[in-house]
C-alpha positions as MATLAB code, in Angstrom:
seq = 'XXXXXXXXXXXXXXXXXXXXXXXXXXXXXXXXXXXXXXXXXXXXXXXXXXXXXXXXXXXXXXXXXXXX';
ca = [
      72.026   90.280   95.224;
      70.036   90.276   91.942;
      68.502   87.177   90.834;
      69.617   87.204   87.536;
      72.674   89.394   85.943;
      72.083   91.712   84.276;
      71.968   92.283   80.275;
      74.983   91.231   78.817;
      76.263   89.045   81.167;
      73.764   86.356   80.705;
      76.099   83.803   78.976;
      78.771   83.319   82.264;
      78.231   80.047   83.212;
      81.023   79.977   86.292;
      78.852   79.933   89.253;
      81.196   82.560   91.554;
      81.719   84.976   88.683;
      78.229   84.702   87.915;
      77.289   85.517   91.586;
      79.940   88.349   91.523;
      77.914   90.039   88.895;
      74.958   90.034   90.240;
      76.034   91.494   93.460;
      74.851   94.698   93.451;
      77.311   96.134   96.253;
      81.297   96.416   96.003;
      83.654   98.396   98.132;
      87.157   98.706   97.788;
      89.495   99.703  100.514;
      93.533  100.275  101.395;
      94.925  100.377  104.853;
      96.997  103.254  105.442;
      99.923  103.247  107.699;
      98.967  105.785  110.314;
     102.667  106.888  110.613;
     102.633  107.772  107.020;
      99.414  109.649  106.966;
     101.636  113.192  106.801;
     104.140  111.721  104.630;
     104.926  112.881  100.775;
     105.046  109.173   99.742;
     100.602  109.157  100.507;
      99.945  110.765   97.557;
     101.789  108.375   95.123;
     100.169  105.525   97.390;
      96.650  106.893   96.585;
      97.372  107.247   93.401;
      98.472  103.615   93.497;
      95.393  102.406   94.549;
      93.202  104.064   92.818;
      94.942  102.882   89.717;
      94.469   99.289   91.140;
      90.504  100.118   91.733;
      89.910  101.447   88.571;
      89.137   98.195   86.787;
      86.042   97.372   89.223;
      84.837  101.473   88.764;
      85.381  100.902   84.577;
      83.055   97.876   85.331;
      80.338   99.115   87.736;
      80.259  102.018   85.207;
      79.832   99.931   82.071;
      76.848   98.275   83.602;
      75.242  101.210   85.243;
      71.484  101.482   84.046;
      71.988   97.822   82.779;
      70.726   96.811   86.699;
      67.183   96.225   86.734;
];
């Protein structure tokens, strides 16, 4: 964890979001039913999820060289 955020995000006051943002690691993850692993409904699942993760990846982009 960083001990400060980063530029930008110095005015969030909220302690939790604050620590959120100055974590510097953040994984995602979706549990796939193993019986559905062949099935033609996985791709529209993925695509589901990613579509869900995309926000975070927008955000760890946007800040990306902002990290001391």
């Amino acid at each position: 964890c960083m001990k400060r955020a980063p530029r930008g995000f110095e005015h969030v006051k909220d302690a939790d979001l604050a620590a959120a943002i100055r974590n510097r690691h953040f994984a995602v993850r979706h549990e796939i039913d193993p019986a559905g692993i062949y099935g033609p409904a996985l791709v529209d699942e993925l695509v589901d999820f990613a579509l869900r993760a995309k926000p975070l990846l927008d955000w760890g982009r946007a800040i990306e060289g902002q990290v001391e």
